[in-house]
GUBADREN-487288 format. One record per residue (C-alpha): residue number from 1; z, y, x. Coordinates in nm, 3 decimals. Example, Ala and Ser with C-alpha at 12.3 -4.5 7.8 and 13.67 -1.06 7.14 Angstrom:
2
+-----+---------+---------+---------+
: num :       w :       v :       u :
+-----+---------+---------+---------+
:   1 :   0.780 :  -0.450 :   1.230 :
:   2 :   0.714 :  -0.106 :   1.367 :
+-----+---------+---------+---------+
This chain:
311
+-----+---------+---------+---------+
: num :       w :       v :       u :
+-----+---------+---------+---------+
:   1 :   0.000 :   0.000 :   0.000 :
:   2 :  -0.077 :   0.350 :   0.120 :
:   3 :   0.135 :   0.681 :  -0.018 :
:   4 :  -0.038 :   1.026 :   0.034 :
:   5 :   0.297 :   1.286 :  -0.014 :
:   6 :   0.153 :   1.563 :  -0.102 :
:   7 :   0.270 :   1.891 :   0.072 :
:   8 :   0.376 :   2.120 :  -0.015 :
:   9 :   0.628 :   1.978 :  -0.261 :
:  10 :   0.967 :   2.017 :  -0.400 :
:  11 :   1.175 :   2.333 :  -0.346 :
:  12 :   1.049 :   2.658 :  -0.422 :
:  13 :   1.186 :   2.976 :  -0.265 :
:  14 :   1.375 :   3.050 :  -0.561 :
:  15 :   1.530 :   2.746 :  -0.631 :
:  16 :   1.654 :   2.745 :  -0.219 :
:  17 :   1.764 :   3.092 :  -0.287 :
:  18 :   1.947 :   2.997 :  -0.607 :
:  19 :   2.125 :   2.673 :  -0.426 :
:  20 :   2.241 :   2.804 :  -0.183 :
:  21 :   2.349 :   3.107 :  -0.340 :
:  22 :   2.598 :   2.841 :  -0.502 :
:  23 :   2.673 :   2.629 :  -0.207 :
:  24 :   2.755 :   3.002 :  -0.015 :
:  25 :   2.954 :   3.106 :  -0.357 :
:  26 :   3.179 :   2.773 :  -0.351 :
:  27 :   3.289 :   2.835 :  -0.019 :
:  28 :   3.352 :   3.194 :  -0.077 :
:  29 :   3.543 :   3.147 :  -0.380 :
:  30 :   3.584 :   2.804 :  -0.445 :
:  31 :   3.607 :   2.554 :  -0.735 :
:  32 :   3.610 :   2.605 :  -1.069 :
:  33 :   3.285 :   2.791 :  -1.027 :
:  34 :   3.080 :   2.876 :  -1.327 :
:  35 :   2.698 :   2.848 :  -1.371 :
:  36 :   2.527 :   2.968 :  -1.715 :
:  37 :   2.255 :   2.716 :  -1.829 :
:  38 :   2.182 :   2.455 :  -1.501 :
:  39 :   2.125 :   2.608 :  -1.172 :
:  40 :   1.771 :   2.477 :  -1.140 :
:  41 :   1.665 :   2.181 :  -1.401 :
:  42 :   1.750 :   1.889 :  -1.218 :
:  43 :   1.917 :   1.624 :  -1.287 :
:  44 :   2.027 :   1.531 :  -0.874 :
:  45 :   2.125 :   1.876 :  -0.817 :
:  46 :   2.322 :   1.936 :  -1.123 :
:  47 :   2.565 :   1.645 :  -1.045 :
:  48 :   2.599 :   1.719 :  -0.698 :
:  49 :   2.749 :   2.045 :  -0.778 :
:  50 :   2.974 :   1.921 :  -1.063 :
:  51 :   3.117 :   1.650 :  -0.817 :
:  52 :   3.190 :   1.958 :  -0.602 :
:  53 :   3.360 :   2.152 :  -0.914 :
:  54 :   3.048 :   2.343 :  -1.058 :
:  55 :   3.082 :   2.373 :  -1.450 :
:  56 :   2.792 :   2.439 :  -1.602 :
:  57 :   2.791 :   2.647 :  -1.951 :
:  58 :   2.563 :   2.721 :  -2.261 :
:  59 :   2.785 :   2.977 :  -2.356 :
:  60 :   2.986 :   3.250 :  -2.187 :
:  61 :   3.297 :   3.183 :  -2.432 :
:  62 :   3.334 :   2.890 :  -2.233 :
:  63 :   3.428 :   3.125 :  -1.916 :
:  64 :   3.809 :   3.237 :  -1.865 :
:  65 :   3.816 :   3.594 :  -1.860 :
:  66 :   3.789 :   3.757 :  -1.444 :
:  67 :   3.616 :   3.421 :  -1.348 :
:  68 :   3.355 :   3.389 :  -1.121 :
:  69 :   2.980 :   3.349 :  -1.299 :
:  70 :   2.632 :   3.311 :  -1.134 :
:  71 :   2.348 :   3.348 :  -1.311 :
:  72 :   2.085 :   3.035 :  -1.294 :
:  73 :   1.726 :   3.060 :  -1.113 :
:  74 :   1.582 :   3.113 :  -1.463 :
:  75 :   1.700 :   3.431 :  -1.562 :
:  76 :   1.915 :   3.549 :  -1.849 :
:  77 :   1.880 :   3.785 :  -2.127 :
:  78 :   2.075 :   4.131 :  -2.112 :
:  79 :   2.269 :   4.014 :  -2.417 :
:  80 :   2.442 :   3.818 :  -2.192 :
:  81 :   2.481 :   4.033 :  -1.877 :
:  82 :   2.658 :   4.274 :  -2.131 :
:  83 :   2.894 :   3.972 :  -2.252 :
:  84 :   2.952 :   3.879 :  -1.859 :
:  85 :   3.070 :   4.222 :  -1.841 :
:  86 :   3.300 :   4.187 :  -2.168 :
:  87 :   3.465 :   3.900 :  -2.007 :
:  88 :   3.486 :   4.098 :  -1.673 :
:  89 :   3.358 :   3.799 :  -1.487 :
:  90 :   3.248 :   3.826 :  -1.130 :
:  91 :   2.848 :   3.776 :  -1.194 :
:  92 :   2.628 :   3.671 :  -0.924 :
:  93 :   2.252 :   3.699 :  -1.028 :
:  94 :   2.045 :   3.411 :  -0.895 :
:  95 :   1.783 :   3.499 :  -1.074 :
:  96 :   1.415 :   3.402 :  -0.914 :
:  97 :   1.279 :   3.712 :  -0.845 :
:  98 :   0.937 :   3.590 :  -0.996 :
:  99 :   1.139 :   3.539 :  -1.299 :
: 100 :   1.250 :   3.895 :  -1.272 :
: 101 :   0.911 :   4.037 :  -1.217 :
: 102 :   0.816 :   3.901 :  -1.581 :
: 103 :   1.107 :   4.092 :  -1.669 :
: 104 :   1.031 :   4.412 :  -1.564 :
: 105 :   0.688 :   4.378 :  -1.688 :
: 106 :   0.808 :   4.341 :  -2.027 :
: 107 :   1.022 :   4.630 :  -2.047 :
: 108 :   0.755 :   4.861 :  -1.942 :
: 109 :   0.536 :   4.740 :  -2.207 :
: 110 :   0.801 :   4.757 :  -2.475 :
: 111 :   0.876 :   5.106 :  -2.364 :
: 112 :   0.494 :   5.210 :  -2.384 :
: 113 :   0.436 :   5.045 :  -2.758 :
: 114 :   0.267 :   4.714 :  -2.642 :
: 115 :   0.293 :   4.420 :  -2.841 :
: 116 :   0.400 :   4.161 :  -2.557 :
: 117 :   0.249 :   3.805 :  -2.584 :
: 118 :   0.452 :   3.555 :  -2.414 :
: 119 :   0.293 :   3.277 :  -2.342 :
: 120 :   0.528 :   2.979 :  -2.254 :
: 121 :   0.752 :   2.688 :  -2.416 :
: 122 :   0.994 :   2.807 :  -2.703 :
: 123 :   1.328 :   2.734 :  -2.584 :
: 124 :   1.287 :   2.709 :  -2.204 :
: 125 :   1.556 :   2.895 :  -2.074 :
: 126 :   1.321 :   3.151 :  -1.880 :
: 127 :   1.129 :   3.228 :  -2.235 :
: 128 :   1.516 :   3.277 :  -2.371 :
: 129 :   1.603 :   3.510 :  -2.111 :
: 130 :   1.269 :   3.693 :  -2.064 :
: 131 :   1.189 :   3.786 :  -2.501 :
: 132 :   1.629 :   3.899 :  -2.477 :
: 133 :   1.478 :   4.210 :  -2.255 :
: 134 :   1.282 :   4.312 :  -2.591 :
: 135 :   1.275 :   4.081 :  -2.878 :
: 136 :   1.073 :   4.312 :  -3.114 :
: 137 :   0.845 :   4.337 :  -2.909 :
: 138 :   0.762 :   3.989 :  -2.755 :
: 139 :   0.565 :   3.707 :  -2.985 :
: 140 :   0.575 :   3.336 :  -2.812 :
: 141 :   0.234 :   3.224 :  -2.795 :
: 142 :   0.249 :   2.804 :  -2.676 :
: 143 :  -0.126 :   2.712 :  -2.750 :
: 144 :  -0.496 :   2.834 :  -2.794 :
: 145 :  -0.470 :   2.760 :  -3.174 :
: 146 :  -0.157 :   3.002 :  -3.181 :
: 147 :  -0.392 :   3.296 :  -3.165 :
: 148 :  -0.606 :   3.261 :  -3.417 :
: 149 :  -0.293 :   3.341 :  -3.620 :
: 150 :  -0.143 :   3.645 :  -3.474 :
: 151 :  -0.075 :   3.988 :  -3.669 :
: 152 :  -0.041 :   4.271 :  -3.470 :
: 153 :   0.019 :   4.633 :  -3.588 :
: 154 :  -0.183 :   4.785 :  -3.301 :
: 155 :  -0.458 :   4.535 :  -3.147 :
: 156 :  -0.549 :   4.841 :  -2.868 :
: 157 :  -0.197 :   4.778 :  -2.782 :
: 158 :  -0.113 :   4.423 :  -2.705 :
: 159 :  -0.072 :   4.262 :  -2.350 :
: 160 :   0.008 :   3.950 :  -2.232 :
: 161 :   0.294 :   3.758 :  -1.970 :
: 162 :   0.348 :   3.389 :  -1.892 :
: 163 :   0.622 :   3.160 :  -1.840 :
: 164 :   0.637 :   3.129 :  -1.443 :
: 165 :   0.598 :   2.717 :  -1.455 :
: 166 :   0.357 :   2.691 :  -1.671 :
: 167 :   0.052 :   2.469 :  -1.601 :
: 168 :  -0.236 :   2.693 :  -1.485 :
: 169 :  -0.493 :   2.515 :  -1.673 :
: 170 :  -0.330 :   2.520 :  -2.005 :
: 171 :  -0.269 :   2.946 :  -1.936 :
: 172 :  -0.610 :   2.988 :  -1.832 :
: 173 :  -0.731 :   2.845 :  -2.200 :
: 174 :  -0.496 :   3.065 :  -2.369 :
: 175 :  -0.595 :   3.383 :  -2.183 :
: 176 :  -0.944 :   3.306 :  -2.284 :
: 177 :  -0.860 :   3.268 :  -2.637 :
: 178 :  -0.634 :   3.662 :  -2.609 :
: 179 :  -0.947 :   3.813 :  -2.427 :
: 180 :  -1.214 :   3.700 :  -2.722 :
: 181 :  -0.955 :   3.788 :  -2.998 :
: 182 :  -0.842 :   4.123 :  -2.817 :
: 183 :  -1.105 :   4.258 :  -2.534 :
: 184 :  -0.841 :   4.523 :  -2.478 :
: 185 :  -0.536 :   4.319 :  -2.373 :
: 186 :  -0.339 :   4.425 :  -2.085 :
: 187 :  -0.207 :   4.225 :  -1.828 :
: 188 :  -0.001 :   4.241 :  -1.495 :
: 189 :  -0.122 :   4.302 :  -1.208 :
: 190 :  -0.046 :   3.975 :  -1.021 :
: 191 :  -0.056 :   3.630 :  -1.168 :
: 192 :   0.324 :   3.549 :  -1.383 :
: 193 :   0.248 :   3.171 :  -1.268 :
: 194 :   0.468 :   3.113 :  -0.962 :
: 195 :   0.297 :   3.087 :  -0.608 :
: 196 :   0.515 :   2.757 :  -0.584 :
: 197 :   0.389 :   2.615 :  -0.939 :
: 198 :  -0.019 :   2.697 :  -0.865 :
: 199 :   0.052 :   2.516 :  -0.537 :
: 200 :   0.229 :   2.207 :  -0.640 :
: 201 :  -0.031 :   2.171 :  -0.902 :
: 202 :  -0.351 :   2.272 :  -0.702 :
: 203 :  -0.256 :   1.969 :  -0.457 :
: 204 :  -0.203 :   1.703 :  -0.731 :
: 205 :  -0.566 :   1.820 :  -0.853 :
: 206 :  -0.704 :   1.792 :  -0.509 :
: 207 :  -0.519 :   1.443 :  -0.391 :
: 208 :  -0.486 :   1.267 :  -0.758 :
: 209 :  -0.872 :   1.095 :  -0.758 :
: 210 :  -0.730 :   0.915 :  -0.443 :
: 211 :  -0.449 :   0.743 :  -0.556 :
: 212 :  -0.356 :   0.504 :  -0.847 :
: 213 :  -0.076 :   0.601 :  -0.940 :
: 214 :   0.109 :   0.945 :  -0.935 :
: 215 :   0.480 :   0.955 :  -0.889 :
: 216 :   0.603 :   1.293 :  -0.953 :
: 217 :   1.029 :   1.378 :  -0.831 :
: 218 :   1.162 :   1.576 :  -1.136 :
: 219 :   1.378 :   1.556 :  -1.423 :
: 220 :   1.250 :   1.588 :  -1.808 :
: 221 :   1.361 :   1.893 :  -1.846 :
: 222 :   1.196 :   2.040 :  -1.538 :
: 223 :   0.895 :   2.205 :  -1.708 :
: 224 :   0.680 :   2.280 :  -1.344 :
: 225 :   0.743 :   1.861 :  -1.273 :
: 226 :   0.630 :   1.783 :  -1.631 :
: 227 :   0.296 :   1.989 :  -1.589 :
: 228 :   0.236 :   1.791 :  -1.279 :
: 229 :   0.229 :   1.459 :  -1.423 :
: 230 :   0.038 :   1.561 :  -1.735 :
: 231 :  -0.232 :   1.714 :  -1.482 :
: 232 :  -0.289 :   1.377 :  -1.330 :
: 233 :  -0.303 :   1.212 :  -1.632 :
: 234 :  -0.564 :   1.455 :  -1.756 :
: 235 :  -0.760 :   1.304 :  -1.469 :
: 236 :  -0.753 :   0.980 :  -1.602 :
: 237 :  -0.473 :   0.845 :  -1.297 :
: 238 :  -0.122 :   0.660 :  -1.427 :
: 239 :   0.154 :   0.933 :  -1.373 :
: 240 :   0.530 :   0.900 :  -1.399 :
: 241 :   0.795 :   1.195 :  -1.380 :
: 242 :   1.122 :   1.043 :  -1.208 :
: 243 :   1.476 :   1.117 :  -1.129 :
: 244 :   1.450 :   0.920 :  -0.876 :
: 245 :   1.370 :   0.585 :  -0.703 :
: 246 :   1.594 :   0.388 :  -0.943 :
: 247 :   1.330 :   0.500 :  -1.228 :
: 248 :   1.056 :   0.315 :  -1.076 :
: 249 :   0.929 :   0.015 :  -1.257 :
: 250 :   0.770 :  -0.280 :  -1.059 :
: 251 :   0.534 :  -0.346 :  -1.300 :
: 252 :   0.391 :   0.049 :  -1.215 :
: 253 :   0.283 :  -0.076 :  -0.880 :
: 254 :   0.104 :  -0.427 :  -0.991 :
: 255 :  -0.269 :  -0.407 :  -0.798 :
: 256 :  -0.197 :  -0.034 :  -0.681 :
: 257 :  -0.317 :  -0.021 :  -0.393 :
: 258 :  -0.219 :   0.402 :  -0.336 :
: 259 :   0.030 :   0.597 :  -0.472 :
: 260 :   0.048 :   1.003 :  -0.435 :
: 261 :   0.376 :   1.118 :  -0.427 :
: 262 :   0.496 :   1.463 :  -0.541 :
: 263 :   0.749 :   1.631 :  -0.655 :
: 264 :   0.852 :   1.950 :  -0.869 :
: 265 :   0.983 :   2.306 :  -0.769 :
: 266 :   1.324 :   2.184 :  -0.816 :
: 267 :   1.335 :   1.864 :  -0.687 :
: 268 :   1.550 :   1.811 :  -0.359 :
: 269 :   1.391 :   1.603 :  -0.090 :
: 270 :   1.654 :   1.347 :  -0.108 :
: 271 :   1.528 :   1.176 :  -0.364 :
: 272 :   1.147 :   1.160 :  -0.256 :
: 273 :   1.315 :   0.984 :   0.086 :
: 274 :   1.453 :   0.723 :  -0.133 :
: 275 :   1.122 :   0.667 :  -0.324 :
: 276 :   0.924 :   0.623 :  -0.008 :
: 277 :   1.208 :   0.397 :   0.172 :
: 278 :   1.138 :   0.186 :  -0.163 :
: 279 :   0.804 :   0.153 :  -0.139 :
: 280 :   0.785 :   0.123 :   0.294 :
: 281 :   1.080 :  -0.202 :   0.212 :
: 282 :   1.014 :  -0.340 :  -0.120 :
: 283 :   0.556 :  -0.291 :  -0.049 :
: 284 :   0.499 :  -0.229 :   0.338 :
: 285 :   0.400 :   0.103 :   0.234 :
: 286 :   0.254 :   0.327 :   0.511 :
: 287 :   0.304 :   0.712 :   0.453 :
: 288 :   0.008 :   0.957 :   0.505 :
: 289 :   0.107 :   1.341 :   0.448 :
: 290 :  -0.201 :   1.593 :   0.301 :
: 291 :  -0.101 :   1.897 :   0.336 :
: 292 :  -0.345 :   2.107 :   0.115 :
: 293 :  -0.176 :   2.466 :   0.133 :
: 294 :   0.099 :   2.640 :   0.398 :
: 295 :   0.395 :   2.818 :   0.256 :
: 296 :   0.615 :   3.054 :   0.391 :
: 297 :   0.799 :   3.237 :   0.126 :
: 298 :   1.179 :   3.359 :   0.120 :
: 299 :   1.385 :   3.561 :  -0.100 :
: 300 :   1.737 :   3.720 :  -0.024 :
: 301 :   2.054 :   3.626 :  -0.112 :
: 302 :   2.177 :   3.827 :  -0.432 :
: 303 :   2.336 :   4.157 :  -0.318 :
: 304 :   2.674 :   3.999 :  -0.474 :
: 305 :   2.692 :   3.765 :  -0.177 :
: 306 :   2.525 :   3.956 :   0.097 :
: 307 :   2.838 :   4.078 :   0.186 :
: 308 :   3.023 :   3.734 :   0.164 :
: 309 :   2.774 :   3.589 :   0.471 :
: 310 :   2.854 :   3.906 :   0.661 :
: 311 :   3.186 :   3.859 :   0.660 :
+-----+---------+---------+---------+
């Protein structure tokens, strides 16, 4: 058996900004440390923090008064900044700065009359935090079909954002469908999609017709990991999204003969070690890396813990 591990793969800049913005956070201030919504959606990293005393909260009732807070990658609505402040927690905002770029984009088109179409997954917890900035203002768009139905007040003054993980495919077809409905539409400047997300995706399009089977590191809920395995399979190749190498069935790898290997923007390297020690004991598996694009991005710890690794 052969595995091509695709590169690049796995963290993003914002979810290694976000980690260890709680790893630096624990030691500062220790255990219990609070986290609204999960740090980054995975299921690995999300129990390696709770072992180490990370409680993880859907609500900020949940969070004693004066305790310490940090925002997830994803972003959060300023609803709940203002109830952070209520509760005089200590927030740290780990906030992706992608994600925060959609955010500022949507308050300057609020403030100049646009209606904002957000195109992304209802419910996600960066769609939750990004239509909080101005709810009247933002419609969720998820598919082409959605636009045949929309009502606007003002179609010379509509524009349109993106969830940052979306699949760049299924974005591109709803853009098309905005442009012939509304020639006028606005939109940013730079792409929403995340640098990280194109990449990830633009090397399972350029490896998948090589392998197989597709194994992509990611948890469910991880909606960059799910858009990789649904790309692959769009291609006709056997794809499965995995927590890990305990997920893989042996029936998966009957007659494959190669296997690419991926995984999502927050999936830790860990677990695509364990998949390929799997398949080098359990399948002789020889390991090829394709590296199909460089990256070299960083972003800075929040300016609430700046201070803490100067100290």
């Amino acid at each position: 058996m052969k595995v091509l591990l695709a590169s690049p793969r796995g963290f993003c800049a914002g979810v290694n900004m976000a980690i260890d913005s709680l790893e630096l956070a624990l030691k500062a201030f220790g255990p219990p440390l609070y986290v609204y919504h999960e740090i980054v959606h995975n299921k690995y990293v999300v129990t390696h923090f709770r072992e180490k005393g990370v409680v993880f909260v859907d609500h900020l009732h949940e969070v004693p008064e004066g305790a310490t807070l940090l925002f997830s990658a994803h972003g959060v609505s300023p609803e709940v900044r203002q109830a952070a402040r209520d509760r005089k927690l200590m927030a740290i905002d780990a906030t992706c700065p992608l994600v925060t770029k959609v955010h500022l984009e949507a308050i300057k088109y609020a403030k100049q009359g646009y209606t904002i179409f957000l195109i992304g997954h209802e419910g996600h917890d960066e769609v939750v935090g990004t239509m909080g900035e101005a709810p009247e203002a933002i419609v969720l768009v998820e598919t082409p079909e959605d636009v045949a139905t929309l009502e606007v007040a003002d179609e010379s003054k509509v524009a349109y954002l993106t969830q940052t993980t979306l699949s760049v495919d299924d974005a591109t077809r709803i853009i098309r469908k905005l442009r012939e409905r509304f020639p006028q539409i606005a939109s940013p400047p730079k792409d929403d999609i995340c640098y990280a997300t194109q990449n990830r995706q633009e090397a399972v399009s350029l490896l998948c017709d090589e392998a197989d089977l597709v194994l992509v590191l990611g948890s469910q809920n991880s909606s960059n990991s799910q858009r990789l395995a649904e790309l692959a399979r769009e291609r006709g190749i056997s794809a499965h999204l995995i927590d890990g190498a305990s997920d893989i069935q042996p029936e998966w790898l009957e007659g494959v003969q190669t296997v690419l290997v991926t995984a999502g923007a927050s999936a830790p390297e860990v677990v695509v070690e364990e998949c390929l020690d799997l398949l080098r004991d359990h399948h002789g598996a020889t390991v090829e890396v394709r590296t199909t694009r460089e990256e070299h991005v960083a972003f800075p710890l929040p300016k609430e813990l700046r201070a803490v690794v100067l100290e």
